[in-house]
LOSEKE-305608 format. One record per residue (C-alpha): residue in three letters; chain; residue number from 1; x, y, z. Coordinates in Angstrom, 3 decimals. Example, Ala and Ser with C-alpha at 12.3 -4.5 7.8 and 13.67 -1.06 7.14 Angstrom:
R;ALA;A;1;12.300;-4.500;7.800 $
R;SER;A;2;13.670;-1.060;7.140 $
//
This chain:
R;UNK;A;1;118.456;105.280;85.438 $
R;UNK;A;2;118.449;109.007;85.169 $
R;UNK;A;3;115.598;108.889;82.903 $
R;UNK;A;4;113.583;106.553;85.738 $
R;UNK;A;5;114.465;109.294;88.200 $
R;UNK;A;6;113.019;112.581;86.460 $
R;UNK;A;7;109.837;110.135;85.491 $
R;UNK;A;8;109.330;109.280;88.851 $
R;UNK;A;9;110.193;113.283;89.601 $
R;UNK;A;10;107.516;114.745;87.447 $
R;UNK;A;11;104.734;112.138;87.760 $
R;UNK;A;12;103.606;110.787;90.965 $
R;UNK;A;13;101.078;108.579;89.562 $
R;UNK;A;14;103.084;106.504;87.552 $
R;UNK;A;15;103.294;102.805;89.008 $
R;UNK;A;16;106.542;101.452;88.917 $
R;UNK;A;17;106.511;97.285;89.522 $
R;UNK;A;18;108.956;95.262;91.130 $
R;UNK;A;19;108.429;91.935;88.798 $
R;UNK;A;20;111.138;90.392;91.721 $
R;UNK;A;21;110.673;87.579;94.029 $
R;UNK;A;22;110.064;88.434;97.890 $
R;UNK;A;23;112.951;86.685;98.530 $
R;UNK;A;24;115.246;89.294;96.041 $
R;UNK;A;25;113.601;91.923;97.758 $
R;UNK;A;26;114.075;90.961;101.271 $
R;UNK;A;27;117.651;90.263;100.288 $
R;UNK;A;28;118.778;92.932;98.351 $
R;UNK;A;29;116.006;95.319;98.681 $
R;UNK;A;30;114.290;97.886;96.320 $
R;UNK;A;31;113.284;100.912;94.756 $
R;UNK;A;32;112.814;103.598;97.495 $
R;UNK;A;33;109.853;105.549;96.134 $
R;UNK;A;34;106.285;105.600;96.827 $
R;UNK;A;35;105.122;104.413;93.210 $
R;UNK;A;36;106.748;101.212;93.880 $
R;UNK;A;37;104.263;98.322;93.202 $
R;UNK;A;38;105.514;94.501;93.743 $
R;UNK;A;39;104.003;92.415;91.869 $
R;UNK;A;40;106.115;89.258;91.221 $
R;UNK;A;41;106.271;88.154;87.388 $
R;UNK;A;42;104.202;84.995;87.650 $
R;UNK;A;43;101.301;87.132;89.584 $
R;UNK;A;44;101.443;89.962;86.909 $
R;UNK;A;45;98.528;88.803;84.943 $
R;UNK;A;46;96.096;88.666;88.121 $
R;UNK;A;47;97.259;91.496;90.170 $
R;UNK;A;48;97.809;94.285;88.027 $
R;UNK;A;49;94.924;95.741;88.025 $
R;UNK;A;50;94.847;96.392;91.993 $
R;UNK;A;51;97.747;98.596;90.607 $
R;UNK;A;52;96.782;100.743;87.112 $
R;UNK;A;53;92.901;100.998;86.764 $
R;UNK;A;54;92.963;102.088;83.154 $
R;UNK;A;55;94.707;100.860;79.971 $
R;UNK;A;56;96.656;104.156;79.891 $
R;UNK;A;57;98.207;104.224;83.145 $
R;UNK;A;58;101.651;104.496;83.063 $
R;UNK;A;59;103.688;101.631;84.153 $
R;UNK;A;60;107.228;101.121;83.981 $
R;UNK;A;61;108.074;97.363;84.950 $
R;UNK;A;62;112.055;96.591;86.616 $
R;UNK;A;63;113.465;93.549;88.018 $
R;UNK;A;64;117.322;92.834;88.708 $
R;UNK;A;65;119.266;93.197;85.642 $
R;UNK;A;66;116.645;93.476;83.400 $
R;UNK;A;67;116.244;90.110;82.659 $
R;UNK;A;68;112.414;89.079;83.467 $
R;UNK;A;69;110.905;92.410;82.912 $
R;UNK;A;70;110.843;93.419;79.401 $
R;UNK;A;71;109.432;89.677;79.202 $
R;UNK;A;72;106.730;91.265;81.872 $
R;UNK;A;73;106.331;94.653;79.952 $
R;UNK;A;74;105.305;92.716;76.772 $
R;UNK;A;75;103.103;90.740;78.461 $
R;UNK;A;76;101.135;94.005;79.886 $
R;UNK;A;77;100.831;95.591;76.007 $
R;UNK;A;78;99.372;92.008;75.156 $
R;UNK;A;79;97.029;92.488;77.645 $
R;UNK;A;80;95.839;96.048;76.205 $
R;UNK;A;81;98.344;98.080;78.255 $
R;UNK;A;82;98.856;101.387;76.585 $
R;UNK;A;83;101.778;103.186;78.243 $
R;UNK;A;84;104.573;100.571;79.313 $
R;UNK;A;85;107.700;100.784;79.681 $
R;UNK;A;86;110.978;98.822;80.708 $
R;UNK;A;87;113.629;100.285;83.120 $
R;UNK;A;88;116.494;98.645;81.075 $
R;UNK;A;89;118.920;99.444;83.815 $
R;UNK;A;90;117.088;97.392;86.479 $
R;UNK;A;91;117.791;97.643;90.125 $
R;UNK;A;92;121.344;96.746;90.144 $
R;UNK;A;93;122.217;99.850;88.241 $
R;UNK;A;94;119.874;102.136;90.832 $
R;UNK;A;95;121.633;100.731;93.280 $
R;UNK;A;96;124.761;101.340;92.346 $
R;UNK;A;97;124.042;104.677;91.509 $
R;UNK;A;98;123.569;104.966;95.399 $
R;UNK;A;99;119.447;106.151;94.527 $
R;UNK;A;100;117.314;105.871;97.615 $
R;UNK;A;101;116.016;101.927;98.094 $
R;UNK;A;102;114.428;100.116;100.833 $
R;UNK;A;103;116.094;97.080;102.404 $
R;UNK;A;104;114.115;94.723;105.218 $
R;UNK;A;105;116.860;94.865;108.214 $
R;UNK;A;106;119.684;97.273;108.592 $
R;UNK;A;107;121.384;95.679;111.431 $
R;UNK;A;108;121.372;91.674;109.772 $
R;UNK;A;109;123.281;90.486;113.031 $
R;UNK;A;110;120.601;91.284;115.792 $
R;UNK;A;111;116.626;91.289;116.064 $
R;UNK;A;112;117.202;95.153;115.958 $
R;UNK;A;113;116.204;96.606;112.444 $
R;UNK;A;114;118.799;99.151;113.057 $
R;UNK;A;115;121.416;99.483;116.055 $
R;UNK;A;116;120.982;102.495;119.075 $
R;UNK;A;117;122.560;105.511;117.704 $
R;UNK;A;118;123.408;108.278;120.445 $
R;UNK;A;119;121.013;111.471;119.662 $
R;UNK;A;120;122.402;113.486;122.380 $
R;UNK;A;121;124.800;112.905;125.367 $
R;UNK;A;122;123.352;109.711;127.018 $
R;UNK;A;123;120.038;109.678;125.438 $
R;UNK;A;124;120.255;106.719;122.337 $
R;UNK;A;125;117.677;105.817;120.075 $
R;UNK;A;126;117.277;102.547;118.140 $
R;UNK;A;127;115.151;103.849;114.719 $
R;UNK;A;128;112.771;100.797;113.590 $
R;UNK;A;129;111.503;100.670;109.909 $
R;UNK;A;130;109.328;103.239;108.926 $
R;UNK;A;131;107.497;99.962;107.617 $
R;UNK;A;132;104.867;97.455;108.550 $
R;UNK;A;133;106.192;95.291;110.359 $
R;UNK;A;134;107.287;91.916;109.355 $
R;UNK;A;135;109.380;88.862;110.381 $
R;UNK;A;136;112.858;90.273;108.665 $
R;UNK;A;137;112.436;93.331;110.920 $
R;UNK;A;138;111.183;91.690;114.153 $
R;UNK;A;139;108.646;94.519;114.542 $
R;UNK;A;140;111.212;96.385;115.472 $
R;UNK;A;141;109.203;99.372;113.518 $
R;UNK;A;142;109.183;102.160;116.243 $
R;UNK;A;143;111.648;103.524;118.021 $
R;UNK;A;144;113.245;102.282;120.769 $
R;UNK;A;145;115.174;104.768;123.512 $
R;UNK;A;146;117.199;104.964;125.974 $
R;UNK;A;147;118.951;107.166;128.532 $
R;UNK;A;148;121.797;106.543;130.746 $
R;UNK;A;149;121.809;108.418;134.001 $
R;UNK;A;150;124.281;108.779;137.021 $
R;UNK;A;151;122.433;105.322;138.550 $
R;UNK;A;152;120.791;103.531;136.248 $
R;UNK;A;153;118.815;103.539;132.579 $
R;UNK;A;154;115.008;104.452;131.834 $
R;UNK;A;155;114.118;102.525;128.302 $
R;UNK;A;156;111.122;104.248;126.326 $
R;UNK;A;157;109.218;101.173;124.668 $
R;UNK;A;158;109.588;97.438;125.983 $
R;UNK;A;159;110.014;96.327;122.347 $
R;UNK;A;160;107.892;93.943;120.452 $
R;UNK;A;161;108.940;91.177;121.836 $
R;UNK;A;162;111.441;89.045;124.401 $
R;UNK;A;163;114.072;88.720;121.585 $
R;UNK;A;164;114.074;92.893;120.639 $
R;UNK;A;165;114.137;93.351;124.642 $
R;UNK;A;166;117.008;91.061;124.828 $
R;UNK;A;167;118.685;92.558;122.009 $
R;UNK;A;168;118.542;96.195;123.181 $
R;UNK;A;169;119.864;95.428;126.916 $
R;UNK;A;170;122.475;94.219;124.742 $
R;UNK;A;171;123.356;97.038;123.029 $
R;UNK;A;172;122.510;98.851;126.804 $
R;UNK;A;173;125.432;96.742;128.340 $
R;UNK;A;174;127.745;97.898;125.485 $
R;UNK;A;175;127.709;101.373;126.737 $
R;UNK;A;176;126.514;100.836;130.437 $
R;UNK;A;177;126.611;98.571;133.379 $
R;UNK;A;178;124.045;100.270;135.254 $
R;UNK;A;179;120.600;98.746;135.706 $
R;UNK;A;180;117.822;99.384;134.150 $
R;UNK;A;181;115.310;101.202;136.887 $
R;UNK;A;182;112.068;101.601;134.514 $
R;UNK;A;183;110.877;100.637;131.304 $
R;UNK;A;184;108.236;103.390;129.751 $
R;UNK;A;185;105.531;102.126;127.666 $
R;UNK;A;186;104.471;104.684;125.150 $
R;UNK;A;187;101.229;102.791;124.913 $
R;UNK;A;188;99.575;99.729;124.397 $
R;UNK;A;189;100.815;98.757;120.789 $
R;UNK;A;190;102.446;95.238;120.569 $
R;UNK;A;191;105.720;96.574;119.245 $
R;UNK;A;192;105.821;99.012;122.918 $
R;UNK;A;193;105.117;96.594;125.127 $
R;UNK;A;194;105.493;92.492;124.357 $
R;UNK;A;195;108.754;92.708;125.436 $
R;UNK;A;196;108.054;93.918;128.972 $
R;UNK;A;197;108.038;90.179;130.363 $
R;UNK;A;198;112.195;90.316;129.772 $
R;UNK;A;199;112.617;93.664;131.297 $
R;UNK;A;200;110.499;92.441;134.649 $
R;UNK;A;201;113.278;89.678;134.672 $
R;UNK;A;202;115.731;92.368;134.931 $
R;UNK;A;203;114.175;93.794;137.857 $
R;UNK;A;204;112.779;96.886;135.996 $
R;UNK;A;205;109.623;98.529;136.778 $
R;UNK;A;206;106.982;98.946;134.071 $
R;UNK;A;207;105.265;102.086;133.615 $
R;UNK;A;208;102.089;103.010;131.389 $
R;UNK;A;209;99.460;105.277;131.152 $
R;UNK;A;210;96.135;104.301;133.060 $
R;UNK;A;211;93.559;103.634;130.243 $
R;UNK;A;212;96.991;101.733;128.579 $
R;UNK;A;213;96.768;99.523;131.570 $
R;UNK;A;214;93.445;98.954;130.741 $
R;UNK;A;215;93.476;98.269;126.967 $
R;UNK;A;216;96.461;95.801;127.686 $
R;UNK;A;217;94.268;93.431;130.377 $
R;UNK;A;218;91.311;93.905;127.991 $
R;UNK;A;219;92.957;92.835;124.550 $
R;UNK;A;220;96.501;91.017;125.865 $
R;UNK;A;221;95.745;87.829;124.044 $
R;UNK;A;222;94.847;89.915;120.601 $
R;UNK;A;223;98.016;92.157;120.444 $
R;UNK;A;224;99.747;89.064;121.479 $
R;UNK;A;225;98.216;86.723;118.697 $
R;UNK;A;226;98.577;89.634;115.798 $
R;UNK;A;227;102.519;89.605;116.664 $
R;UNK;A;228;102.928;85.934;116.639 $
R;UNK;A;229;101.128;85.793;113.093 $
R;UNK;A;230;104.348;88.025;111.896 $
R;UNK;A;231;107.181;86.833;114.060 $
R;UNK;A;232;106.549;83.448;114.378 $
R;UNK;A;233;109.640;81.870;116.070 $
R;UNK;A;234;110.901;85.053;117.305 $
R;UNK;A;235;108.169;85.971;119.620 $
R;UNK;A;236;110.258;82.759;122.003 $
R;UNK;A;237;109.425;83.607;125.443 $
R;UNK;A;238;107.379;86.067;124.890 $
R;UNK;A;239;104.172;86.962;127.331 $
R;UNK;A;240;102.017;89.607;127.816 $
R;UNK;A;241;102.314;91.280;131.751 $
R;UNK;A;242;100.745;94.091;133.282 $
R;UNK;A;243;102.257;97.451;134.161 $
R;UNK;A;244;103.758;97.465;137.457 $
R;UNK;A;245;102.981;101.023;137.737 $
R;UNK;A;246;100.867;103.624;135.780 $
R;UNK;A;247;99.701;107.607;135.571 $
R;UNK;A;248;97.297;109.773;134.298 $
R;UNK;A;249;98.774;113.078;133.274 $
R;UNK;A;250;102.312;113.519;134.803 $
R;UNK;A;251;105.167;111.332;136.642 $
R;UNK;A;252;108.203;112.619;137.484 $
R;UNK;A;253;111.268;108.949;137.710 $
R;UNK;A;254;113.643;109.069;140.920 $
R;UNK;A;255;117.030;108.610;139.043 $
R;UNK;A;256;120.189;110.829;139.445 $
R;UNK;A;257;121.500;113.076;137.481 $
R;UNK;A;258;118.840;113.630;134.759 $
R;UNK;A;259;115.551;115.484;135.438 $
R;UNK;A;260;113.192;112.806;133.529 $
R;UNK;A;261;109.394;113.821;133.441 $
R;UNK;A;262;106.414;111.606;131.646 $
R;UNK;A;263;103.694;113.320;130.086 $
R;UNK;A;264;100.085;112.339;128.815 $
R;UNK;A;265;99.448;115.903;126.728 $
R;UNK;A;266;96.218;114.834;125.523 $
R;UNK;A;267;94.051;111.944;122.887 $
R;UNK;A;268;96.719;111.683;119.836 $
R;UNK;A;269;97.377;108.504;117.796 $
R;UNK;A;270;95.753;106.812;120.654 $
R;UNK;A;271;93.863;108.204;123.867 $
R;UNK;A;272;96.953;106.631;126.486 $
R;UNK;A;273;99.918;107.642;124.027 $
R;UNK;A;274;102.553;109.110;126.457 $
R;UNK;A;275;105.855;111.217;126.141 $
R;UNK;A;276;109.196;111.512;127.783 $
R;UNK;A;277;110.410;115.100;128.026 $
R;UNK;A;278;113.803;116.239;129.435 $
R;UNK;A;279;114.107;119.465;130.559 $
R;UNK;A;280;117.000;120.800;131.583 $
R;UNK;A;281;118.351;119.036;127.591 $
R;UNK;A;282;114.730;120.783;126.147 $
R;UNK;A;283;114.802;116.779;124.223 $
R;UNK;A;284;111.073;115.186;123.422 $
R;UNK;A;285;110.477;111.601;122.840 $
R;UNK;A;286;106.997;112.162;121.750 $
R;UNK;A;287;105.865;108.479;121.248 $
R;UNK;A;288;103.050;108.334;118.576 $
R;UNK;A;289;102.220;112.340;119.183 $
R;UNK;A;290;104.539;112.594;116.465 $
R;UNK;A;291;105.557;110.671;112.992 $
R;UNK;A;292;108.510;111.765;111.190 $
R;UNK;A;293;109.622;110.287;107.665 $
R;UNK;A;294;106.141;107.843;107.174 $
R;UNK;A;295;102.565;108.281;107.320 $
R;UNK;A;296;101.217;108.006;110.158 $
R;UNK;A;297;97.821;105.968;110.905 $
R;UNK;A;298;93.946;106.721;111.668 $
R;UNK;A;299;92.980;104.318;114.185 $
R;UNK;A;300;89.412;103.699;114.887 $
R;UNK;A;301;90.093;104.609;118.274 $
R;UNK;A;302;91.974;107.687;116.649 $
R;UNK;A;303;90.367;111.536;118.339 $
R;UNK;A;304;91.977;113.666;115.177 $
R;UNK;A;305;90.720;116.721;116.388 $
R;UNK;A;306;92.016;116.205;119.670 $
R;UNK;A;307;95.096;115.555;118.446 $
R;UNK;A;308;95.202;118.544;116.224 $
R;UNK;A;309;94.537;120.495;119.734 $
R;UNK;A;310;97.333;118.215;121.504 $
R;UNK;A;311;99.628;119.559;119.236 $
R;UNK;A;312;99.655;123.013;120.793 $
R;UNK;A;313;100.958;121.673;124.119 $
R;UNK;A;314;103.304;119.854;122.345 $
R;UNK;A;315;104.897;122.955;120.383 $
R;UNK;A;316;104.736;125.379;124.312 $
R;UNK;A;317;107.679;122.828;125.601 $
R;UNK;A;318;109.660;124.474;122.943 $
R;UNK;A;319;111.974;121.050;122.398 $
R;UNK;A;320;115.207;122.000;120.760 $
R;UNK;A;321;115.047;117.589;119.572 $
R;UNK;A;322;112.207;115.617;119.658 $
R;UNK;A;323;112.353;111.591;119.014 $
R;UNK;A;324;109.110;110.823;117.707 $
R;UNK;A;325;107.603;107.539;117.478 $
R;UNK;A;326;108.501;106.704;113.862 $
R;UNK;A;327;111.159;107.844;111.854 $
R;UNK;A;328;114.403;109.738;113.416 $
R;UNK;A;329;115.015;112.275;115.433 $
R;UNK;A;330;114.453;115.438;114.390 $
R;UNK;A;331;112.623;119.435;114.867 $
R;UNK;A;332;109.041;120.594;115.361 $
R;UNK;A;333;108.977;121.941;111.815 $
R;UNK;A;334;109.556;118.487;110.676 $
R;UNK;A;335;107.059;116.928;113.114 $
R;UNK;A;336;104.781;119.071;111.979 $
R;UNK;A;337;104.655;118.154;108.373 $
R;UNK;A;338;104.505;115.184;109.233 $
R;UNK;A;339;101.745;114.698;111.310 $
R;UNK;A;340;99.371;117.941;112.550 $
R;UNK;A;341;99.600;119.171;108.765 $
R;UNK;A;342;98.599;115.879;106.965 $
R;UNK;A;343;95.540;115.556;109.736 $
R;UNK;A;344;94.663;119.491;108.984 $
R;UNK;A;345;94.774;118.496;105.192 $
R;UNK;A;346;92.965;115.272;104.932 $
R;UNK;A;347;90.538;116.514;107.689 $
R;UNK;A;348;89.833;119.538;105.623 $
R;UNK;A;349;89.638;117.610;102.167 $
R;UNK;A;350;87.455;114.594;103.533 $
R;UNK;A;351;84.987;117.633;104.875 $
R;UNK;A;352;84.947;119.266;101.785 $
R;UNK;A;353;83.548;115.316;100.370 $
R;UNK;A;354;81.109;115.218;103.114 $
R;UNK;A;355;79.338;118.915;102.779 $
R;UNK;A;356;79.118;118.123;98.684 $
R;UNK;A;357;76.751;115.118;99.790 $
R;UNK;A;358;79.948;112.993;98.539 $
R;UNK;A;359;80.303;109.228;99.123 $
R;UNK;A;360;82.973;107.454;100.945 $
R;UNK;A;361;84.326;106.209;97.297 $
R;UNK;A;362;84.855;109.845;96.326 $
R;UNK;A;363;87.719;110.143;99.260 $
R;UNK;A;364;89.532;108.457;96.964 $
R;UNK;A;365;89.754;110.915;94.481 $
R;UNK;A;366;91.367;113.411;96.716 $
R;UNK;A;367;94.782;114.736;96.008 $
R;UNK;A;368;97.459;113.124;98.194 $
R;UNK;A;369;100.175;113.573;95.633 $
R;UNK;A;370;102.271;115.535;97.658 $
R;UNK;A;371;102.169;112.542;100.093 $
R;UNK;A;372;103.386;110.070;98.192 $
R;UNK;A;373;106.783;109.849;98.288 $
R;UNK;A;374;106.063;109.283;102.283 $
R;UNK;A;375;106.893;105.763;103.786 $
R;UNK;A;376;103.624;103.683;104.384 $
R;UNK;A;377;101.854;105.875;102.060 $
R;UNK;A;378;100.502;102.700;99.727 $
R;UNK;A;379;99.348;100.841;102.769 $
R;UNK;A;380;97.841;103.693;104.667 $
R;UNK;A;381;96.477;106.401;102.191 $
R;UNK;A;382;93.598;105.015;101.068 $
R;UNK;A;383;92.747;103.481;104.658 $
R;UNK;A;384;93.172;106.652;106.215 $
R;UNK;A;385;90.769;108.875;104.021 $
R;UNK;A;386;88.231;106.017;104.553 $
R;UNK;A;387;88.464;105.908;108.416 $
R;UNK;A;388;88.248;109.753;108.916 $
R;UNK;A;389;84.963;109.862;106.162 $
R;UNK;A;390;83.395;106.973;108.503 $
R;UNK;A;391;84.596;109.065;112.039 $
R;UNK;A;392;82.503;112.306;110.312 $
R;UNK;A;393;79.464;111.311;108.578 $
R;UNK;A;394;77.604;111.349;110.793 $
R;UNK;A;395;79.379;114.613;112.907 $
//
């Protein structure tokens, strides 16, 4: 095990691969590192070479107890595999080690993927998976907030569907009787708003940016279809509504006790991305303005040099906590490294491809080692460097 650890340490590019089932994984997780490949032992053959290009790549192959893999590591030198090698632990010994790993659902009793922790007095944050989403987390892969003033509760994101909705006024009702008075949208993302129909049977108002508005009459039967294709059965009683009532650059919300302001600082993630911002407790939820823990995702709707300007309106409110839209709460430092740096770096590289007369396949030769030990980094990397080459081709 300690031997897997300083390998993984010292060279990013080899690929570990989970030989597991799904199933194992789902139910007992896995290695938490960005070389981790699954590729499940009777799939081996035909999907390795997604994986390790060339003959020499190193590969180290794992499964539970080491038990299926060395069979799996043989089979790889058969087929002209030069550098393989079996973690004879397996991932019952990382485990027990307590080494970082991944598991699908934290909180196994709910539709949450993990339960509202309380970030500062009355303000409580439910963290999703900084993961695709997927049926065992019930999309809950954002973050989902709330905070409890003298009269009633403002929720930031609707949830992803009727179920999470349900599930957090749950949690809500643990700590609070009061209503809930509004229900923020940070935009118009399935996982921030399919779960508005629930809140409007509570008798909360809906609130989104304008152009959010917009996109959610315009693609409502997309965003819902894209959700049902994950969650199945759990998207029960789920519909998409409008916004009761929306904003273009400020709103100030008529509660007691807390001063509660929304903000639309500029195009980010998304052009109608919006953010809560407290005051009097200097405390940020930034919605997708910022990613913490993951990386974060070039949309083809995506302004990345506006966002890189957003960013300096983000740092002059001088938040002493900021909730960002993925990952947990944190600093600006943080933020920053994980979001306006990685755009300033990738920006910069994928320019430096362009004005050498490169080729969209040569993004894929630039360095994002120091990225990958980031959440979503194997399904977003190569996506990412390919949709900011398209976005400045032709600049």
């Amino acid at each position: 095990t300690q031997q897997l650890k300083e390998i993984l340490d010292k060279d990013p590019y080899t690929v570990l691969i989970d030989v597991r089932t799904r199933d194992e994984i789902v139910q007992f997780g896995a290695i938490h590192r960005g070389q981790n490949k699954h590729v499940p032992r009777g799939y081996l053959e035909f999907q390795i070479g997604e994986h390790a290009v060339n003959e020499d790549t190193p590969i180290i192959v794992y499964c539970d107890r080491s038990r299926r893999s060395p069979l799996a590591a043989k089979t790889l030198m058969n087929m002209g595999y030069t550098n393989v090698k079996n973690y004879a632990d397996g991932f019952t010994k990382w485990k027990e080690a307590g080494l970082p790993y991944t598991i699908s659902d934290q909180a196994p009793e709910n539709a949450l993927y993990s339960n509202p922790v309380e970030v500062i007095k009355g303000v409580y944050s439910a963290i999703g998976a900084t993961q695709p989403a997927s049926y065992e987390n019930s999309g809950h892969n954002n973050n989902l907030s709330f905070i409890v003033a003298d009269d009633a509760v403002v929720v930031f994101n609707a949830g992803g569907s009727y179920l999470l909705a349900e599930t957090m006024h749950d949690k809500i009702k643990e700590i609070t009787n009061l209503p809930v008075k509004y229900v923020v949208l940070e935009n118009a993302q399935g996982h921030a708003m399919l779960g508005s129909n629930y809140w409007k049977e509570q008798g909360a108002v809906i609130i989104a940016h304008a152009y959010a508005a917009k996109i959610i009459k315009k693609r409502n039967e997309d965003i819902f279809d894209r959700a049902y294709r994950r969650l199945k059965d759990k998207m029960y009683k789920t519909k998409v509504i409008m916004p009761d009532q929306t904003f273009e650059d400020h709103l100030v919300l008529d509660v007691a006790g807390r001063k509660i302001e929304l903000l639309h600082l500029g195009p980010s993630h998304g052009p109608a991305d919006i953010q809560l911002w407290m005051p009097e407790e200097r405390l940020l939820i930034s919605g997708d303005l910022a990613f913490n823990v993951r990386v974060l995702p070039i949309l083809d709707h995506t302004d990345i040099r506006g966002w890189i300007q957003t960013w300096d309106k983000l740092e002059a409110l001088n938040a002493s906590v900021i909730i960002p839209g993925h990952g947990g709460p944190t600093d600006i430092k943080t933020i920053t490294k994980f979001t306006k740096d990685y755009l300033l770096y990738m920006l910069t590289e994928v320019e430096k491809v362009i004005d050498n007369d490169g080729e969209l396949i040569d993004t894929y030769e630039i360095d994002v080692s120091r990225f990958i030990q980031w959440d979503t980094f194997n399904e977003l990397s190569k996506r990412n460097a390919e949709r900011i080459f398209r976005k400045l081709e032709f600049e």
